[in-house]
C-alpha positions as CSV (number, residue, x, y, z in Angstrom):
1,X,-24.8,11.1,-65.1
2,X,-22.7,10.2,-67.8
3,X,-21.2,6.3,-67.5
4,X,-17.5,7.7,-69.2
5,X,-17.2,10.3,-66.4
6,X,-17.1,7.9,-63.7
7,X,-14.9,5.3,-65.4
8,X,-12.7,8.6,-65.7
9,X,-13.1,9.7,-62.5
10,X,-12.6,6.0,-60.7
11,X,-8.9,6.1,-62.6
12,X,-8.0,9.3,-61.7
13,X,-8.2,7.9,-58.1
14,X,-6.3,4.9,-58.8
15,X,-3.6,7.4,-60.1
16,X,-3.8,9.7,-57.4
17,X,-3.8,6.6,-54.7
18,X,-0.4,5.3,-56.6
19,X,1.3,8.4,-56.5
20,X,0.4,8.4,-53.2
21,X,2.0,5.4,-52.6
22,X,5.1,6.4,-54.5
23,X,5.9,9.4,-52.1
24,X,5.1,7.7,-49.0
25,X,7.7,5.1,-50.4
26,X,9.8,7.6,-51.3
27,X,9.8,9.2,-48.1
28,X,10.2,5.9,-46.3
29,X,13.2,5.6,-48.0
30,X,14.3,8.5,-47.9
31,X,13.9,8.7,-43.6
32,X,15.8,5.2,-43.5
33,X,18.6,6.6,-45.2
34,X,18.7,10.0,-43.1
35,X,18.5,7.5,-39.7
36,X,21.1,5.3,-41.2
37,X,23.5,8.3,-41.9
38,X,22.6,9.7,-38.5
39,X,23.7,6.3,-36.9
40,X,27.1,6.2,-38.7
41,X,28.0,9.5,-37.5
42,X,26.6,9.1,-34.0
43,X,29.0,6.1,-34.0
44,X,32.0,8.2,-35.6
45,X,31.4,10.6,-32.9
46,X,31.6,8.3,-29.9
47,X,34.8,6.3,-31.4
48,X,36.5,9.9,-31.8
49,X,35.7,11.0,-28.3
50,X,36.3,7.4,-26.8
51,X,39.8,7.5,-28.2
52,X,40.3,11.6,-26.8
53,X,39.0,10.1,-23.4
54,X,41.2,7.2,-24.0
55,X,44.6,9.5,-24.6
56,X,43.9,11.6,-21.8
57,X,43.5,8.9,-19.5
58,X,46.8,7.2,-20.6
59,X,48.6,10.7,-20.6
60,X,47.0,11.2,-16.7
61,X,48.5,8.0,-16.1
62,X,52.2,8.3,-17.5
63,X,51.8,11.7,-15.3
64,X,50.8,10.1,-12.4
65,X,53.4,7.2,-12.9
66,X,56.3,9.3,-13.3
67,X,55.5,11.9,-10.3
68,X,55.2,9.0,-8.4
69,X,58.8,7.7,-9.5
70,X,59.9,11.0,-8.4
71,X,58.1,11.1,-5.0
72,X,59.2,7.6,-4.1
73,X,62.7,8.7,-4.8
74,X,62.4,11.6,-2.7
75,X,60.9,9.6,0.6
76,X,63.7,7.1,0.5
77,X,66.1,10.7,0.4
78,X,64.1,11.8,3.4
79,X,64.1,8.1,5.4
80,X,67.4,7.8,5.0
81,X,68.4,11.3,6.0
82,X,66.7,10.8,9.2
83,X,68.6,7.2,9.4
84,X,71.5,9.4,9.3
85,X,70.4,12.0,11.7
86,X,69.6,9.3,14.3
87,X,72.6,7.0,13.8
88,X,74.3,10.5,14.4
89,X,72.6,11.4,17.6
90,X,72.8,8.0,19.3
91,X,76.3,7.9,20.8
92,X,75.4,11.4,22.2
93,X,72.2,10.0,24.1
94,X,73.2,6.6,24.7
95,X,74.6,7.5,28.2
96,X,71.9,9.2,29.2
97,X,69.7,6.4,28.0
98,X,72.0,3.9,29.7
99,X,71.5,5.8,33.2
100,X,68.0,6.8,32.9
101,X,67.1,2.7,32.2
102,X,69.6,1.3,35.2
103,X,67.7,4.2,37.5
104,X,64.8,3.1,36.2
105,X,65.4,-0.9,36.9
106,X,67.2,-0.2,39.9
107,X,64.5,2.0,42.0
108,X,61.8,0.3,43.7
109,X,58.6,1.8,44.1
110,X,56.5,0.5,47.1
């Protein structure tokens, strides 16, 4: 066997194994980036949808809000309508009320 050849073939090993190296660094490198840029658009992502989520809600809300305005304004229509209606209606039952209580008070049940 020829001493040279070894020598020869023992460095072209130590090549190879540094290339290696290199492209497993390389590749490192190049998989941190990719996760890095991944994370910055995951994170653009959820900021974009957060604030669509966040809009809707507050556009639900200034809906909600203002129906509510107008249904409040409606009930105190209706409640005092039927204020009306009653205050109306009393002097036409008040005798009857007035005689059905004195019959009432007045009969005595043995």
């Amino acid at each position: 066997m020829d001493p040279f050849r070894g020598q020869g073939g023992i460095q072209m090993l130590l090549t190879a194994e540094q290339e290696a190296q290199h492209i497993v660094s390389s590749a490192r490198n190049l998989r941190t980036q990719r996760l890095k840029q991944a994370k910055e658009e995951a994170e653009r992502e959820a900021a974009l949808y957060k604030s669509q989520m966040e809009s809707e809600y507050q556009k639900t809300l200034s809906e909600t809000s203002g129906n509510s305005g107008s249904n409040v304004k409606r009930l105190e229509e209706e409640t005092q309508d039927k204020i009306n209606d009653l205050k109306a209606s009393a002097p036409n039952v008040s005798a009857e009320i007035v005689d059905m209580l004195l019959n009432l008070v007045t009969s005595v049940k043995v």
